[in-house]
Biopython code that builds the backbone (N, CA, C, O; Angstrom):
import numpy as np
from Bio.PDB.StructureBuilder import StructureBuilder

atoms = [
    (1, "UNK", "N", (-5.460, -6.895, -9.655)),
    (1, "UNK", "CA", (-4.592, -5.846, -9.168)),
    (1, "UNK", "C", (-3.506, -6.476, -8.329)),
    (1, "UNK", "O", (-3.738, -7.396, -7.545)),
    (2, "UNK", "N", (-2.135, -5.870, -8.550)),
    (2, "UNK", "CA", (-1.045, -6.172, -7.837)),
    (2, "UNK", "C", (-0.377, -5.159, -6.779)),
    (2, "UNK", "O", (-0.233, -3.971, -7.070)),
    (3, "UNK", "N", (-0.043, -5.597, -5.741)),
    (3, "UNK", "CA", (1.042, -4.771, -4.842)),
    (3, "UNK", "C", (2.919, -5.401, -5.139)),
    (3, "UNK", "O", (3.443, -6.512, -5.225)),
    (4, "UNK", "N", (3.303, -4.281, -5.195)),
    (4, "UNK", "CA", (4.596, -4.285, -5.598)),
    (4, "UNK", "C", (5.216, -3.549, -4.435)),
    (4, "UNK", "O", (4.941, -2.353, -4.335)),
    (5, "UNK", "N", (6.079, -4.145, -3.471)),
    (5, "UNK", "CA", (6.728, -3.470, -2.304)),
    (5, "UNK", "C", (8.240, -3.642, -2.986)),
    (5, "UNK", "O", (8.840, -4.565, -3.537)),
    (6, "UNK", "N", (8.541, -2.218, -2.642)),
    (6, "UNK", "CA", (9.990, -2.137, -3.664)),
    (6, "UNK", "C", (11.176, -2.497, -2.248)),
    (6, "UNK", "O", (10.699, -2.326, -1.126)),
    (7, "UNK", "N", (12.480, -2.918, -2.324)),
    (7, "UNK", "CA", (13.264, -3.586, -0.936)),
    (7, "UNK", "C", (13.280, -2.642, 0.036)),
    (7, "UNK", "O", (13.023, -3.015, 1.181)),
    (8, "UNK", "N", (13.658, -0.884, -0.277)),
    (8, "UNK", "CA", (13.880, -0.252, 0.626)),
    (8, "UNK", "C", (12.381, 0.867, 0.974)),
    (8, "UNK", "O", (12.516, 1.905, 1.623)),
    (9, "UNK", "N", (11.302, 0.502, 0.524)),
    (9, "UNK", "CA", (10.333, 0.603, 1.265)),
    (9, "UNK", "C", (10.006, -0.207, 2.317)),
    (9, "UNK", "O", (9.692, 0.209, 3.432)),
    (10, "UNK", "N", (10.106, -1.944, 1.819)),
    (10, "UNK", "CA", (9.965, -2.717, 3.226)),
    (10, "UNK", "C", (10.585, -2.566, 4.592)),
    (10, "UNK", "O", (10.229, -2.703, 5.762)),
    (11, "UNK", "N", (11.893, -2.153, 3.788)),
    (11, "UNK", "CA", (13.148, -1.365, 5.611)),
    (11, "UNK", "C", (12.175, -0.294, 5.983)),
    (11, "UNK", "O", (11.973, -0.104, 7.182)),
    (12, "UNK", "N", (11.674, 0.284, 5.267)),
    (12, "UNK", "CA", (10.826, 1.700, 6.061)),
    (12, "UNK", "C", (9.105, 1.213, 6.419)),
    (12, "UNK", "O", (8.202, 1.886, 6.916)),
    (13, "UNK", "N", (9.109, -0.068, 5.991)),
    (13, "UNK", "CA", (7.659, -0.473, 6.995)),
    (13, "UNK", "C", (7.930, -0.926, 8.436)),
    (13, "UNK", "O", (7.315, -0.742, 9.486)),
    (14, "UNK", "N", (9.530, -1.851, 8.003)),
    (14, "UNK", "CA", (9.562, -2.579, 9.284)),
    (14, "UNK", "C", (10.492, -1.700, 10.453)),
    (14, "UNK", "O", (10.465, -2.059, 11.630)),
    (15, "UNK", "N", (11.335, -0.489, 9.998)),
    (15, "UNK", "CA", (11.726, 0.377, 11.181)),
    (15, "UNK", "C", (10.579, 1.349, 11.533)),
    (15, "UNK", "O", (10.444, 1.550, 12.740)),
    (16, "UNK", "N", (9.668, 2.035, 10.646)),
    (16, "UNK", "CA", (9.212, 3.181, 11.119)),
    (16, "UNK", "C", (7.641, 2.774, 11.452)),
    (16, "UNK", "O", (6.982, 3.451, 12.242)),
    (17, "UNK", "N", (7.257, 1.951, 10.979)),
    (17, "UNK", "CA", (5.973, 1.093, 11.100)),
    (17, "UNK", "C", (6.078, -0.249, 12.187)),
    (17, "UNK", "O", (5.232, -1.010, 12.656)),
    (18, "UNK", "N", (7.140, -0.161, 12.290)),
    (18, "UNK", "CA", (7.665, -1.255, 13.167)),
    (18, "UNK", "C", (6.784, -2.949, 13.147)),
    (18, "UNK", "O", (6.499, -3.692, 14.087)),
    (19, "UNK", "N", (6.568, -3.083, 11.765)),
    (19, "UNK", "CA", (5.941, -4.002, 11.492)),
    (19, "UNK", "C", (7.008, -5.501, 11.381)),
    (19, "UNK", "O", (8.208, -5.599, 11.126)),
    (20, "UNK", "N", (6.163, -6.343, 11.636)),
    (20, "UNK", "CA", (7.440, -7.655, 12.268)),
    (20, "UNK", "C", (6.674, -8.863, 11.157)),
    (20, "UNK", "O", (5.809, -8.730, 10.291)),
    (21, "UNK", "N", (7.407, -9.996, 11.628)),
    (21, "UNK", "CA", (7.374, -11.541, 10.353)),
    (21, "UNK", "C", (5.589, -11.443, 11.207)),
    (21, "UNK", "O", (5.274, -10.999, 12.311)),
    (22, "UNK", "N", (4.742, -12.076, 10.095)),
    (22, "UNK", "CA", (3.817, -12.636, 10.217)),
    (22, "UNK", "C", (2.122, -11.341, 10.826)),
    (22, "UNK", "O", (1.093, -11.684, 11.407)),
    (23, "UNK", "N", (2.468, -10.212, 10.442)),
    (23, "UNK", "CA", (1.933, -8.386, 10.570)),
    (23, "UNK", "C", (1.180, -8.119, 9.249)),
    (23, "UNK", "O", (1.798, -8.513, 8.260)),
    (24, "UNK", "N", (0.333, -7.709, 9.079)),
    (24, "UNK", "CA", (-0.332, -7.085, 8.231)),
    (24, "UNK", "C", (-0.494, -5.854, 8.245)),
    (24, "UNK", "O", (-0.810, -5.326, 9.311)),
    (25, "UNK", "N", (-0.304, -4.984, 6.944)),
    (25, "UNK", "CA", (-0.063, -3.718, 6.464)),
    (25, "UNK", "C", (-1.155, -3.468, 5.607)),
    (25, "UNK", "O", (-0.798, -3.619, 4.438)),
    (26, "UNK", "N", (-2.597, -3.078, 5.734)),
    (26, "UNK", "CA", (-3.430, -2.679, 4.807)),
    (26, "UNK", "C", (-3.331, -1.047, 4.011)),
    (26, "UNK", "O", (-3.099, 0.076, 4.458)),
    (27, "UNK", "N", (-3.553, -1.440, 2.990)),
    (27, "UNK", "CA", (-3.721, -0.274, 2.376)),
    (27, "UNK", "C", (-5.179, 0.196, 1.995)),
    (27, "UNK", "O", (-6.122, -0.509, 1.634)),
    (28, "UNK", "N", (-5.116, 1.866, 2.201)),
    (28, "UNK", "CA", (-7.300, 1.664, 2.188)),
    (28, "UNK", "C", (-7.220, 2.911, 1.164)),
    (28, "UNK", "O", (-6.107, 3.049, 0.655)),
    (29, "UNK", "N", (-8.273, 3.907, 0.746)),
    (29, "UNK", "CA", (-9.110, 4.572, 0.503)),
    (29, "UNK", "C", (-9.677, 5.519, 1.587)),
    (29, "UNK", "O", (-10.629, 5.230, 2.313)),
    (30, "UNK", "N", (-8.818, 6.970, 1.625)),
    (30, "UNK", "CA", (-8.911, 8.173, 2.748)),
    (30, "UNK", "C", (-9.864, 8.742, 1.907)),
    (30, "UNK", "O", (-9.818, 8.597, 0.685)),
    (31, "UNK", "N", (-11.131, 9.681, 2.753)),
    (31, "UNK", "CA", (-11.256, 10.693, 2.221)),
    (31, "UNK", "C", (-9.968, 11.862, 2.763)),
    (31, "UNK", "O", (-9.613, 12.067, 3.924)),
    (32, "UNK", "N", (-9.561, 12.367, 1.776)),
    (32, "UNK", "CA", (-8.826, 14.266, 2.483)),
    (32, "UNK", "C", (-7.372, 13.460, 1.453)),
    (32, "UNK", "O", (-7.039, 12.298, 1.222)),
    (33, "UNK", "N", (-6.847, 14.809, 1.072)),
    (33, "UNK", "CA", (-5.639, 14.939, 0.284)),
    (33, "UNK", "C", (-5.930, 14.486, -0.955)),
    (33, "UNK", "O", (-7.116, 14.397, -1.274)),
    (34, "UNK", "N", (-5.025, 14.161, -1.763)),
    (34, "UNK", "CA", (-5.279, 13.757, -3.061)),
    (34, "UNK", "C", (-4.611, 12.853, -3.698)),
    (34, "UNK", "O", (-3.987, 12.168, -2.887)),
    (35, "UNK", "N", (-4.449, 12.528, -4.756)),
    (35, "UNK", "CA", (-3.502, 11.057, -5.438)),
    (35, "UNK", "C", (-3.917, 11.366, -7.158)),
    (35, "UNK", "O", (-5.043, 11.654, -7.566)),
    (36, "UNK", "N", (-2.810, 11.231, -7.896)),
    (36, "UNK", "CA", (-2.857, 11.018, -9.174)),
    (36, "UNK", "C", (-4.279, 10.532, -9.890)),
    (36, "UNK", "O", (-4.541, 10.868, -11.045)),
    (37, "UNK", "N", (-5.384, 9.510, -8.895)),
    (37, "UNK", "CA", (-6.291, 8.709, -9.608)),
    (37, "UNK", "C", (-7.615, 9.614, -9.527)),
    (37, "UNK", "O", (-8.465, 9.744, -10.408)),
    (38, "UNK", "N", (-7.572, 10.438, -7.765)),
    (38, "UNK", "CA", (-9.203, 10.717, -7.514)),
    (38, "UNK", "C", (-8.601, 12.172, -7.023)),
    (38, "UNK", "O", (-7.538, 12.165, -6.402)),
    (39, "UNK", "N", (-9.200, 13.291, -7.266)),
    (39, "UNK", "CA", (-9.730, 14.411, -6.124)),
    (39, "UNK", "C", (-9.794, 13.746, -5.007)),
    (39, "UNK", "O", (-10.106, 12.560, -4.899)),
    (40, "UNK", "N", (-9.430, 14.672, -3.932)),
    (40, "UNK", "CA", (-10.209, 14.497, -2.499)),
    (40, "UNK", "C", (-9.656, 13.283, -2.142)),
    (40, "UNK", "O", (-9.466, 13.451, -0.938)),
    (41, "UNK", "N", (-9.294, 12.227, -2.393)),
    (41, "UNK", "CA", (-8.705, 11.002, -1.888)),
    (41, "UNK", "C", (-7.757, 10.750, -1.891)),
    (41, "UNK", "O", (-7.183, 11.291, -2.836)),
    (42, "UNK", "N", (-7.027, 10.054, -1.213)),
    (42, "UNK", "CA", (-5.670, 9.765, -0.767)),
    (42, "UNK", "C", (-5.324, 7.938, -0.244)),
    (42, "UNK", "O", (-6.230, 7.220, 0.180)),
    (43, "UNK", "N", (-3.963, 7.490, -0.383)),
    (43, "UNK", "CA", (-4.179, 6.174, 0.509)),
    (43, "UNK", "C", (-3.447, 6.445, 1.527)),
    (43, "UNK", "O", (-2.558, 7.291, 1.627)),
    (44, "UNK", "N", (-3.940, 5.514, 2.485)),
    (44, "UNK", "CA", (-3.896, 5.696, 3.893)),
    (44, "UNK", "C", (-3.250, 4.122, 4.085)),
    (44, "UNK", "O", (-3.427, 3.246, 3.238)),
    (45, "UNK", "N", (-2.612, 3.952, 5.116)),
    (45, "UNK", "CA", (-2.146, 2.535, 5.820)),
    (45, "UNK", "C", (-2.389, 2.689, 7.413)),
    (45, "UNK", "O", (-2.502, 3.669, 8.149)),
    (46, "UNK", "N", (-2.432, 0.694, 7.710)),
    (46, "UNK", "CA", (-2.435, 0.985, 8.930)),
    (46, "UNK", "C", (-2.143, -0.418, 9.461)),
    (46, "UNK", "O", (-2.649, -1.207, 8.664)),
    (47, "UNK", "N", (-1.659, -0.946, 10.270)),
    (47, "UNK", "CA", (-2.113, -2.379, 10.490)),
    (47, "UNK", "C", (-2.836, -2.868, 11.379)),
    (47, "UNK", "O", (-2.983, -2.771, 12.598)),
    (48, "UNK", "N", (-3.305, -3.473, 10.444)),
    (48, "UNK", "CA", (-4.739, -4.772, 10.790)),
    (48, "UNK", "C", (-4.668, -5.873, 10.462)),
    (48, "UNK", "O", (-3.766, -6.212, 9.695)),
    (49, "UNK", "N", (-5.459, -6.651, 10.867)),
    (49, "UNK", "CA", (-5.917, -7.914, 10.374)),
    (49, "UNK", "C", (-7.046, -7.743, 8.783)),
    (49, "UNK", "O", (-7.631, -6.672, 8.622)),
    (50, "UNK", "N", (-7.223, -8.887, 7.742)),
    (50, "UNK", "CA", (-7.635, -8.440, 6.770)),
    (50, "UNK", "C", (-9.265, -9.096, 7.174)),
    (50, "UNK", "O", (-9.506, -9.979, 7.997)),
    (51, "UNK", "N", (-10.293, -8.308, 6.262)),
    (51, "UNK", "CA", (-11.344, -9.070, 6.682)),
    (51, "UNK", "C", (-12.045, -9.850, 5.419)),
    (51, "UNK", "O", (-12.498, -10.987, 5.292)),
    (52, "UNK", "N", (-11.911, -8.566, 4.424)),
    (52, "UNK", "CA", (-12.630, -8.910, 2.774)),
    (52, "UNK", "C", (-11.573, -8.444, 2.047)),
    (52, "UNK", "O", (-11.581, -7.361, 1.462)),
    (53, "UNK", "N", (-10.279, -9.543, 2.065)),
    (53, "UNK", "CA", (-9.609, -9.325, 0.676)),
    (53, "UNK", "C", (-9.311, -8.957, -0.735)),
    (53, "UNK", "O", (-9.059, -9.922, -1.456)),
    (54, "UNK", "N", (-9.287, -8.028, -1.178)),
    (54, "UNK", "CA", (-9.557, -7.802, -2.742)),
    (54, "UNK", "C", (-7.963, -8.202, -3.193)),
    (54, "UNK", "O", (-7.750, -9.043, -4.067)),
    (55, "UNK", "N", (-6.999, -7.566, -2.559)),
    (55, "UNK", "CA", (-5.585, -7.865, -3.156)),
    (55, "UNK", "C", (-4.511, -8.454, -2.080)),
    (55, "UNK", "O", (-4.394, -7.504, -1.306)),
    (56, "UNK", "N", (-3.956, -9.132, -1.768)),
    (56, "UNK", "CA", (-2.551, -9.127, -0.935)),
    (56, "UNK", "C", (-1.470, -9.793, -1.710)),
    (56, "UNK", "O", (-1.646, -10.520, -2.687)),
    (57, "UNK", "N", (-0.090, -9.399, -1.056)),
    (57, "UNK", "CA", (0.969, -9.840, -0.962)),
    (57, "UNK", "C", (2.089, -9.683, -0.384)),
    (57, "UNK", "O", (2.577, -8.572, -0.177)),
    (58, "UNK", "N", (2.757, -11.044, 0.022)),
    (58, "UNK", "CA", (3.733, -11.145, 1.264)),
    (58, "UNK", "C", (4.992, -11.140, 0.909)),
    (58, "UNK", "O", (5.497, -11.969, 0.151)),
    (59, "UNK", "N", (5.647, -10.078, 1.510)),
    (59, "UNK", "CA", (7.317, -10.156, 1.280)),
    (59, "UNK", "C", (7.837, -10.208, 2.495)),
    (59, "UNK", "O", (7.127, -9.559, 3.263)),
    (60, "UNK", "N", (9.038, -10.833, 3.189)),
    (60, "UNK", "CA", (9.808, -11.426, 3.972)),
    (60, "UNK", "C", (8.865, -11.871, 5.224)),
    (60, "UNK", "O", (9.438, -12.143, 6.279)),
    (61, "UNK", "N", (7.687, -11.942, 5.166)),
    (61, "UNK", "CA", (6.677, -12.576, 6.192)),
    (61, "UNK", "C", (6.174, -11.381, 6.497)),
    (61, "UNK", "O", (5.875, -11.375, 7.691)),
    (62, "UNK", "N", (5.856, -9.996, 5.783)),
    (62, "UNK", "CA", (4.745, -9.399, 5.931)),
    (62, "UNK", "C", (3.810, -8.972, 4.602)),
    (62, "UNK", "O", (4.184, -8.561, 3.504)),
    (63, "UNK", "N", (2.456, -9.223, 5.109)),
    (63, "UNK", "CA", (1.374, -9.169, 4.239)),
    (63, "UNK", "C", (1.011, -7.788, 4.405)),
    (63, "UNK", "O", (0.774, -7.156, 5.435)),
    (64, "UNK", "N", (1.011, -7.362, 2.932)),
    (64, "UNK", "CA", (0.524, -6.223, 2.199)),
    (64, "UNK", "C", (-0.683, -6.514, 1.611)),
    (64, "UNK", "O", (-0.782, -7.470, 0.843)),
    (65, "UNK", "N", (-1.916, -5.572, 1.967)),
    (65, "UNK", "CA", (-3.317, -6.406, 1.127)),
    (65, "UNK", "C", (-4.192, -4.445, 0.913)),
    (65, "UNK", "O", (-3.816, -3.288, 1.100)),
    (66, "UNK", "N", (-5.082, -4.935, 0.576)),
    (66, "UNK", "CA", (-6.082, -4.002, 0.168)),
    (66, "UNK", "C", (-7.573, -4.986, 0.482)),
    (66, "UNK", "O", (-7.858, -6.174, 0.337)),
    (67, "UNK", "N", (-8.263, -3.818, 0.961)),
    (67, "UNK", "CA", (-9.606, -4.547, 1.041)),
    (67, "UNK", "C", (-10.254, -4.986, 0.057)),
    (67, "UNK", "O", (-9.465, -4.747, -0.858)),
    (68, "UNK", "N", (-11.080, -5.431, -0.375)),
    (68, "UNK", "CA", (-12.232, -5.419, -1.892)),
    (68, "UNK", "C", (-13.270, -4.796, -1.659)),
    (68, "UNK", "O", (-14.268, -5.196, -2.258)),
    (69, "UNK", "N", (-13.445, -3.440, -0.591)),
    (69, "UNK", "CA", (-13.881, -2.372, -0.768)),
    (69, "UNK", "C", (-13.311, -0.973, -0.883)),
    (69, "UNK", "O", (-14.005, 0.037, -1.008)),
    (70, "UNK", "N", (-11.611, -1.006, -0.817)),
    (70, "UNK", "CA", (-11.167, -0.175, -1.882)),
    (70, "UNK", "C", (-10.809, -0.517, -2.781)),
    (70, "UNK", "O", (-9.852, 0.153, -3.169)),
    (71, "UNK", "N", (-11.103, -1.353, -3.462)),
    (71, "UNK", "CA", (-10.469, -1.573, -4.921)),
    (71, "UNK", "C", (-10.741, -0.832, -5.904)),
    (71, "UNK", "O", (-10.010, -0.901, -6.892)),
    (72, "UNK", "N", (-12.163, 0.310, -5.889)),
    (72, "UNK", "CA", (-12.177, 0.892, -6.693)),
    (72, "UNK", "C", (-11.016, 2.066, -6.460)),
    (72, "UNK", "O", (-10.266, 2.205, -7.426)),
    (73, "UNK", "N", (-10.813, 2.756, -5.546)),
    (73, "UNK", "CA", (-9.462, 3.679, -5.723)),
    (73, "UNK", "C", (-8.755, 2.958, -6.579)),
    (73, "UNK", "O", (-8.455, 3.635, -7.563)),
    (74, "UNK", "N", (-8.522, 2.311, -6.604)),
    (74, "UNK", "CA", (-7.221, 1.703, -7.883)),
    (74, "UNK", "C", (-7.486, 1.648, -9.391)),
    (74, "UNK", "O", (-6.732, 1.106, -10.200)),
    (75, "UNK", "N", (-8.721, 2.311, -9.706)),
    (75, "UNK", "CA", (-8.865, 1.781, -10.782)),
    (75, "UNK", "C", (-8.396, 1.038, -12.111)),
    (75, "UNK", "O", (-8.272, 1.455, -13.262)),
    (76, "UNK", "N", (-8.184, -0.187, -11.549)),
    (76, "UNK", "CA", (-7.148, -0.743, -12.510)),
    (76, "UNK", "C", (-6.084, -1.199, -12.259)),
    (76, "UNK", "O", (-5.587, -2.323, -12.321)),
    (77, "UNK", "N", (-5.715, -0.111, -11.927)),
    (77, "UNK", "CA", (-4.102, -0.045, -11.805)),
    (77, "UNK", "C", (-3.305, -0.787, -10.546)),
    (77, "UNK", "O", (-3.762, -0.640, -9.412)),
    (78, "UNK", "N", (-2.498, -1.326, -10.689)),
    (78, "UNK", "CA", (-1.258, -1.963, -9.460)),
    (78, "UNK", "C", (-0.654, -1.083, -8.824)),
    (78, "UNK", "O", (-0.165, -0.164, -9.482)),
    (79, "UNK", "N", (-0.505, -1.083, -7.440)),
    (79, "UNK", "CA", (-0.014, -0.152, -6.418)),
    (79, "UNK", "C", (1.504, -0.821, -6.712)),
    (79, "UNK", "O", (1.728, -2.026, -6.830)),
    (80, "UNK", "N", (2.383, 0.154, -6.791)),
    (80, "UNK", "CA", (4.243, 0.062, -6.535)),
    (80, "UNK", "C", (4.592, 1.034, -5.465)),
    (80, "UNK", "O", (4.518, 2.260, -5.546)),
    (81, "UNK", "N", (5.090, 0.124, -4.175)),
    (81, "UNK", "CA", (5.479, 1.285, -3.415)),
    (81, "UNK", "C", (6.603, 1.272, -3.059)),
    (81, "UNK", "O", (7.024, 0.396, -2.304)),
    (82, "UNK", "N", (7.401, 2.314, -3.559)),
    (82, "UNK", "CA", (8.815, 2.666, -3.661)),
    (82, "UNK", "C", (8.858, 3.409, -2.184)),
    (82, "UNK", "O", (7.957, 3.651, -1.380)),
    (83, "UNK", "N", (10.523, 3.715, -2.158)),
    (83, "UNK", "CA", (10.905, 4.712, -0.670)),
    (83, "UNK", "C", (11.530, 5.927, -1.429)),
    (83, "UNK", "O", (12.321, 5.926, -2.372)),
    (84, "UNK", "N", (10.851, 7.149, -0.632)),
    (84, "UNK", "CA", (11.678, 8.351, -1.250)),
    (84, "UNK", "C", (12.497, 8.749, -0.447)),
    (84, "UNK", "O", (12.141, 9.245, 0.621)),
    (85, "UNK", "N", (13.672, 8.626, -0.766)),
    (85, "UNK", "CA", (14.832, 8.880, 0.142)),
    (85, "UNK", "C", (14.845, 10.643, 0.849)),
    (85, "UNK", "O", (15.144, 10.936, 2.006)),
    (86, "UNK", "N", (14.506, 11.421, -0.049)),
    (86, "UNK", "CA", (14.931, 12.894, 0.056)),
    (86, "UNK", "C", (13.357, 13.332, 1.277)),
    (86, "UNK", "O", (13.236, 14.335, 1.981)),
    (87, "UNK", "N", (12.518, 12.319, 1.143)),
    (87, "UNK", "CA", (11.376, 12.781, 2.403)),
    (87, "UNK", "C", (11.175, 11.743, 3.416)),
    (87, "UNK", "O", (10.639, 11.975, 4.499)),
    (88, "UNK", "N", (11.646, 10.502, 3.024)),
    (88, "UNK", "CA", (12.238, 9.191, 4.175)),
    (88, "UNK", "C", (10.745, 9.149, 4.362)),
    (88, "UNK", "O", (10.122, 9.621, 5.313)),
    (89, "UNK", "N", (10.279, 8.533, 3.350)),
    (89, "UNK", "CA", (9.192, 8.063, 3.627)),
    (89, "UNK", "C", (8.242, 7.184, 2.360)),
    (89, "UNK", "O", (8.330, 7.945, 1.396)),
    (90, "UNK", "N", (7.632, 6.306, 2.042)),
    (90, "UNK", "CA", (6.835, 5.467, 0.967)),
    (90, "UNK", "C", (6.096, 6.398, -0.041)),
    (90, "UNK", "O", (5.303, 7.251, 0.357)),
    (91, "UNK", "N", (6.410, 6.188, -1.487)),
    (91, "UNK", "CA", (6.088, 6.966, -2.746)),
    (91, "UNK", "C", (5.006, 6.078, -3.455)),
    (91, "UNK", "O", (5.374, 4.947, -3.771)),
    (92, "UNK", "N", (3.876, 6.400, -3.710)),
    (92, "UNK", "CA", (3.366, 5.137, -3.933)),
    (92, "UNK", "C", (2.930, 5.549, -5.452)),
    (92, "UNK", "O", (2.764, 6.755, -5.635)),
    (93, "UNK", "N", (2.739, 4.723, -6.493)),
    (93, "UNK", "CA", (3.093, 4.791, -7.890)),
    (93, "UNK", "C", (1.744, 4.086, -8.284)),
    (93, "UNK", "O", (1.412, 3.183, -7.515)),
    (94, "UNK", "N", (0.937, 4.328, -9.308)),
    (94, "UNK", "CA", (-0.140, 3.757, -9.925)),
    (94, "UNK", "C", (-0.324, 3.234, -11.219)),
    (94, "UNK", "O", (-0.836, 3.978, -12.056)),
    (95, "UNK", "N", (-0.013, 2.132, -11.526)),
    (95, "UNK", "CA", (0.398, 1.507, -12.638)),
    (95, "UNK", "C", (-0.336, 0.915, -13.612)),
    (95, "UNK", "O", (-0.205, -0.299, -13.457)),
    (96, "UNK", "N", (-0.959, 1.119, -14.427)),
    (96, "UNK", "CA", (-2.017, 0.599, -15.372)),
    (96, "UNK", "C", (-1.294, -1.064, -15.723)),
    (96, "UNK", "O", (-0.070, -1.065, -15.589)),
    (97, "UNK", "N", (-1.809, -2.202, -16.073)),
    (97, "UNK", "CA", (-0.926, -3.195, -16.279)),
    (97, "UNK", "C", (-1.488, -3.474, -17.898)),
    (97, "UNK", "O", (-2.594, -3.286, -18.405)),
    (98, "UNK", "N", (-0.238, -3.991, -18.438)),
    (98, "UNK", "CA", (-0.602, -3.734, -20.060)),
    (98, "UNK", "C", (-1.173, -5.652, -20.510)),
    (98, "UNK", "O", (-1.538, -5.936, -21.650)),
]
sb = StructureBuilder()
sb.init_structure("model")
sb.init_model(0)
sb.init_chain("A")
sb.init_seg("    ")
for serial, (resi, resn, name, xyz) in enumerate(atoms, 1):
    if name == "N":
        sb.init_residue(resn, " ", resi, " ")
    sb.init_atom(name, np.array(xyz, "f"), 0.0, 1.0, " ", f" {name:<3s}", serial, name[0])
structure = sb.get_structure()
């Protein structure tokens, strides 16, 4: 599984998340709300330090990761997280990889 941080989502980690060079941005597995993949679940962010890696990747010196105990939310699929301009805020996209 891949993370794909699209350019003008990263401007909206590092102004509104205020995340800086060398910060970690996890992505997890909520229970409450919903998502294209599961009922009832949703992803959630937050930053931390990582502990049990399943996925990361670093763009301009910040690390984007997922645990390898949500990896099943993903089933499969690669997280793309775009910015939606019209709600100023991260769209996140679920991508089967061919």
């Amino acid at each position: 599984m891949n993370i794909f941080i699209h350019p003008q989502a990263l401007s909206w980690f590092k102004q509104e998340v205020e995340v800086k060079s060398g910060e970690f941005v996890r992505f997890f597995a909520r229970y409450g709300g919903s998502s294209p993949l599961h009922d009832s679940f949703s992803l959630g962010l937050t930053k931390e330090e990582p502990i049990e890696v399943g996925a990361m990747q670093e763009y301009d010196d910040v690390i984007f990761f997922i645990e390898q105990k949500d990896l099943w939310f993903f089933d499969g699929h690669d997280l793309h997280v775009h910015y939606n301009e019209k709600l100023d805020e991260p769209e996140y996209k679920y991508v089967k990889p061919e």
